[in-house]
N, C-alpha and C positions, 0 to 999 in steps of 0.2 A: 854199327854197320855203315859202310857207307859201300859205293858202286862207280861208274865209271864215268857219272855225272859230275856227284860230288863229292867223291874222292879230289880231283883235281881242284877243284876248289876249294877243299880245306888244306891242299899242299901252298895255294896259295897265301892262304891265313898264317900258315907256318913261315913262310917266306918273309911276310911285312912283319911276324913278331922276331923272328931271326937277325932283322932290320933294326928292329930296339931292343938287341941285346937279350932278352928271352928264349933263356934254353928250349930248342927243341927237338935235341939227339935221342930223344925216348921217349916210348909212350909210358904210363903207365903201369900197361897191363897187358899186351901182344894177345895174351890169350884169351881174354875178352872182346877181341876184335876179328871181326870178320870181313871181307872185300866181294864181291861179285860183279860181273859182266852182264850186263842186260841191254841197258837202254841203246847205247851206241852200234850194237852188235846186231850182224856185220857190220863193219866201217863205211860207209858212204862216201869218205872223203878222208884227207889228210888229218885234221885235226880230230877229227873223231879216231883213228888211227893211234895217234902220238897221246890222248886218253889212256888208252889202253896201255901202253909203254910206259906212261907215268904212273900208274893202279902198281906193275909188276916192280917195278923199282922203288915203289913204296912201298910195298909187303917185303919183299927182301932185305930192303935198307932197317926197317925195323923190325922182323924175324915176326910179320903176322904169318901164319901156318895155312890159317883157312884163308884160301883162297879161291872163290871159283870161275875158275877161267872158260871161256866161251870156245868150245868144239873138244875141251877137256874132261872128259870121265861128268862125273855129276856138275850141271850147273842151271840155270837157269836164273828167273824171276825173282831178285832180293827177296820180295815176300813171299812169295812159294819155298824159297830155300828155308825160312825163319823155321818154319813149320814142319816140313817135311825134313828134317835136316835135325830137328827139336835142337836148333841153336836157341830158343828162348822159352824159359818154363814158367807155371804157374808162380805169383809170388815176386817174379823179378821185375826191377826196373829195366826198359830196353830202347835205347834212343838208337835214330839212324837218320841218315841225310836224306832223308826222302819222306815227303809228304802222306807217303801210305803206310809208312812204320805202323801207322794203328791196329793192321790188320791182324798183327799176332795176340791183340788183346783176346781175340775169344779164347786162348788158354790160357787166360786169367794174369797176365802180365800190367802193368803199366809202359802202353808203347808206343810211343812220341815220335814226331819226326819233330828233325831240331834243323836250323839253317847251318852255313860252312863256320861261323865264327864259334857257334857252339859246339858243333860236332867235336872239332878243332882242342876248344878247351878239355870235352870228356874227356880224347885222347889223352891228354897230358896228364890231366889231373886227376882221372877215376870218378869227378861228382859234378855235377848241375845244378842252377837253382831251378826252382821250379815253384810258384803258387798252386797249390792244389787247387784242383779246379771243384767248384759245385756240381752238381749231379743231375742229367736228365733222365731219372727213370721209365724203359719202355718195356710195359706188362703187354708180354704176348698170347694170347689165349688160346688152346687147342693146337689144331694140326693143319698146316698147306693142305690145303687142294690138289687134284691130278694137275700136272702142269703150273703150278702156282710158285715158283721158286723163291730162293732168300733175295733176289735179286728183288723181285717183283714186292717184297715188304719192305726193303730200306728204301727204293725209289719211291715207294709212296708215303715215308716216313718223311723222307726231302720235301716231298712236294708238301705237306702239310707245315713243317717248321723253317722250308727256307736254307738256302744256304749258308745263312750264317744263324741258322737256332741255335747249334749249338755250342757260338762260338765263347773260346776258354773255357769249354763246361766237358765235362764225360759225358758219353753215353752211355749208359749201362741197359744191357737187356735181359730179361726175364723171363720166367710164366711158364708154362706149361708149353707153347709155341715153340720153346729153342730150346726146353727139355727134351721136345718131339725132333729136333733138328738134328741133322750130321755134326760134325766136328768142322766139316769144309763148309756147309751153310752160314754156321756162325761165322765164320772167316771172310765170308761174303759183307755180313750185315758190319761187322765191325771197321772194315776195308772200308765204305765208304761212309763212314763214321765222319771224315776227311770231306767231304762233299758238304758236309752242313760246317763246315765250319769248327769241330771239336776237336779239343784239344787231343783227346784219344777215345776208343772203344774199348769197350772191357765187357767180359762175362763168367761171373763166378766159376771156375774148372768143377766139372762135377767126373763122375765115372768114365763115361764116354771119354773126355779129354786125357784120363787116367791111362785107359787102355789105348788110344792113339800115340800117347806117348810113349807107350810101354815098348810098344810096335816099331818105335823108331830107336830105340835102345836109350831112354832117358832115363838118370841115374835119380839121384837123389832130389829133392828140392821140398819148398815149405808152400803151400797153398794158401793165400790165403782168402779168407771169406767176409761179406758184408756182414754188419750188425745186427741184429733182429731189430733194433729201435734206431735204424738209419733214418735220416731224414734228407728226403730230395728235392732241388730245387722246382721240378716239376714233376709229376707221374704222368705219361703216356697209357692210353689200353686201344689194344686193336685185338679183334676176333680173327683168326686169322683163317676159319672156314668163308672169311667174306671177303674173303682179299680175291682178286684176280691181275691176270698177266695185265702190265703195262709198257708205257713208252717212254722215256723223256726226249722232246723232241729240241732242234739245235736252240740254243746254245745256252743250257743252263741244266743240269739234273735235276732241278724241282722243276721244271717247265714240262709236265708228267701230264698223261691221259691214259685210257683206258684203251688199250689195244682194242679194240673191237668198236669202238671210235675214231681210232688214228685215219687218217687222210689215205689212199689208196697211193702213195707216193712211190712211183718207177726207182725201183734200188739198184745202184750200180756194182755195190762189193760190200759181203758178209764176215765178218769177223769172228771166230769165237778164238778168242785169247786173254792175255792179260793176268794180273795178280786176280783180279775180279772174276774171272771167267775162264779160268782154264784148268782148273783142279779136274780131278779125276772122276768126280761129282756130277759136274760141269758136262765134262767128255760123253759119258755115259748116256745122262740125259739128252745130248742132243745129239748124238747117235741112232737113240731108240724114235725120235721122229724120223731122220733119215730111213733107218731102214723100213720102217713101216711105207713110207712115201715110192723108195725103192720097189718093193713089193706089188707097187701100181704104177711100177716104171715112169714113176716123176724123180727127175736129177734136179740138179740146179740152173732155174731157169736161165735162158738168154739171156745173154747181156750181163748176169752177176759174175765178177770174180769173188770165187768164196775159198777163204782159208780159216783152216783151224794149227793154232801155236798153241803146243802143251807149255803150262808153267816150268817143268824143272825134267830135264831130261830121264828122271826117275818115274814121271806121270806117263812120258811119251814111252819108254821101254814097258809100265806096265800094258798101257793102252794097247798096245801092238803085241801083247800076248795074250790079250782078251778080241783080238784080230778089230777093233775100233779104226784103228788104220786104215783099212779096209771097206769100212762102212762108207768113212768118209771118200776115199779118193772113187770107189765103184760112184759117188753122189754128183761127183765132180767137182769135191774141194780138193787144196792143195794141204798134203802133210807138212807140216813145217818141222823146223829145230826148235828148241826151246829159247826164248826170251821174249823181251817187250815187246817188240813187234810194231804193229800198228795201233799199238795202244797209243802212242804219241809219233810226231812228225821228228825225228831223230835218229831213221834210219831208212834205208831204202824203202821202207813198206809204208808208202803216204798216199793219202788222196789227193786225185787231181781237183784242179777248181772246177766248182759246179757236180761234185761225185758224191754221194750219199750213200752211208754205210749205217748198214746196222749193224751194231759194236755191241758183246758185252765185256766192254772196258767200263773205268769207272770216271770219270772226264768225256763232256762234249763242247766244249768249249770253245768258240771261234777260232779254227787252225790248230789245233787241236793233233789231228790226222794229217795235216799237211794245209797250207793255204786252201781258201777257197772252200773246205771241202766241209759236208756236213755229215754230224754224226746225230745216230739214235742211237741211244742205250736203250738195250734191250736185257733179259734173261738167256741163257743158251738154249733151251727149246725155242721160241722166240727169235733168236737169230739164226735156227735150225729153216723153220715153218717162214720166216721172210726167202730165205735164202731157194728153197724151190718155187718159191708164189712169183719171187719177181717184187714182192712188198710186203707190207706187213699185214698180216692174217691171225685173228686169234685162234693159234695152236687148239683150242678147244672143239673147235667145230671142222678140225679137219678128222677123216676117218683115220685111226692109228690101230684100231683092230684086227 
């Protein structure tokens, strides 16, 4: 996979080996490769623009078929499309120019982001080196909590091993806890797999994954499963009846507290988007605070501008036939189109200096959102429950009966 990032960038790679004589009138394998529109989109400016014209000229020029183009039929968020799209199945190897490639690990894949020289090589050549990495095993126990999302357990997994725990290592997750999870939860935890530092996320595909895929018309493929006598370089255990909502406040995701802790801090603009935050999961959940908060004719307070951008325009045409569309704009968010968004500063949708959002993106990182601007990572209830408070509030102690 690559997008409208780093597509252009590994046109460049072709360019300097083009330079030394190094065929590069073919990939491969066309049909293993996939291109999509996210991050640049809408264009901002000129060179963001001319991205885009180089993506269409490079699927053409080598007859890649999938393509998703941005204001065209299906598109959206490279890692929403992976999934909802079952472009990657259990068992397969799946590299892409992007740092969040991880997130299709939770159906059982090995999925990597690789830089533009690598990407570059797969094309041509169909294989990669790769060191297998060692194993961080995390035993999850039981069930979330009302309001306690997958967001709220990998942020507190960061804050415990650091942003680089798990660097060159897997993460793998377990237990009875991501038994109990959606297909779209585990997609959460393994997404910012990336935020610590590892090489990928991964979780054994069990039935659940079986029938998601089923759903999305996924044909054949080979699963495969750990050892019984594996051995990992570390085991993690978390209860997850003892987990509650959190924050990571700027400018690190392990830099985590306890929402009902967090600082009374005046929030200027509410996010719920991203590969991290905007599944249908996501929507749903933070929907059902809205409308409850509605119900006692609380909107979104003063002063916040709050939008919600579905992952893949497939989430946004469901959403809006479960009328969630609705919820949100009666709240006084903005409906968005589908892509990045304000998940990063690369497109019109940034924070000014001195603006504070709470994001569930998976990055908060100094500029991040735009110069100047700070972010919290939050869960989508969470950026739901900041978003009419005016700041961050733990969702639990507000009425939603």
């Amino acid at each position: 996979m690559v997008h409208d990032v780093s597509g252009p960038g590994v046109l460049k790679v072709f360019e300097r080996l083009r330079e030394q004589g190094i065929p590069v009138d073919r990939l491969k394998d066309p049909s293993k490769v996939w291109v999509a529109e996210d991050h640049f989109v809408p264009s901002a400016d000129k060179i963001s623009a001319e991205n885009i014209v180089k993506l269409s000229n490079f699927t053409r020029e080598y007859g890649i078929e999938k393509h998703f183009r941005y204001g065209m039929g299906q598109y959206g968020i490279c890692h929403t499309l992976s999934h909802e799209e079952a472009l990657v199945l259990p068992g397969q190897v799946y590299v892409g120019g992007d740092s969040h490639t991880n997130t299709t690990g939770a159906l059982g894949a090995f999925a990597c982001g690789l830089g533009h020289t690598d990407v570059a090589y797969v094309l041509l050549n169909g294989r990669i080196w790769f060191k297998v990495p060692e194993t961080l095993y995390f035993q999850i126990n039981g069930r979330l909590p009302d309001h306690v999302m997958a967001k709220d357990l990998i942020l507190r997994i960061i804050g415990e091993i650091g942003t680089d725990g798990g660097a060159y290592r897997a993460m793998q997750f377990g237990g009875s806890g991501v038994e109990n999870m959606s297909v779209e939860g585990r997609l959460t935890l393994t997404n910012m797999t990336t935020e610590a530092g590892a090489k990928n996320g991964i979780i054994e595909p069990d039935q659940k994954v079986y029938d998601y895929l089923d759903g999305r018309g996924a044909a054949s493929y080979t699963p495969v499963h750990g050892d019984g006598d594996a051995e990992y370089a570390r085991v993690y255990e978390y209860e997850a009846e003892e987990l509650e909502p959190v924050v990571a406040e700027p400018f690190s995701p392990a830099n985590i507290s306890v929402v009902r802790e967090a600082p009374s801090t005046p929030l200027d603009k509410a996010y719920i988007g991203s590969c991290t935050g905007a599944k249908m999961e996501d929507l749903e959940a933070a929907a059902r605070v809205l409308k409850a908060r509605a119900a006692r004719g609380r909107r979104v307070a003063p002063g916040v501008d709050a939008m919600v951008v579905p992952g893949s325009q497939d989430v946004k045409r469901q959403a809006e036939e479960m009328g969630l569309d609705r919820v949100f704009r009666d709240a006084g968010f903005e409906w968005r189109e589908s892509g990045c968004s304000m998940c990063l500063g690369m497109n019109p949708d940034i924070l000014e200096p001195g603006q504070r959002c709470a994001s569930t993106s998976n990055r908060n990182f100094e500029g991040r959102q735009g110069a100047g601007g700070r972010t919290h990572l939050v869960s989508p209830v969470m950026a739901a429950a900041a978003a009419v408070s005016g700041h961050f509030v733990d969702v639990r102690e507000m009425d939603l009966n």
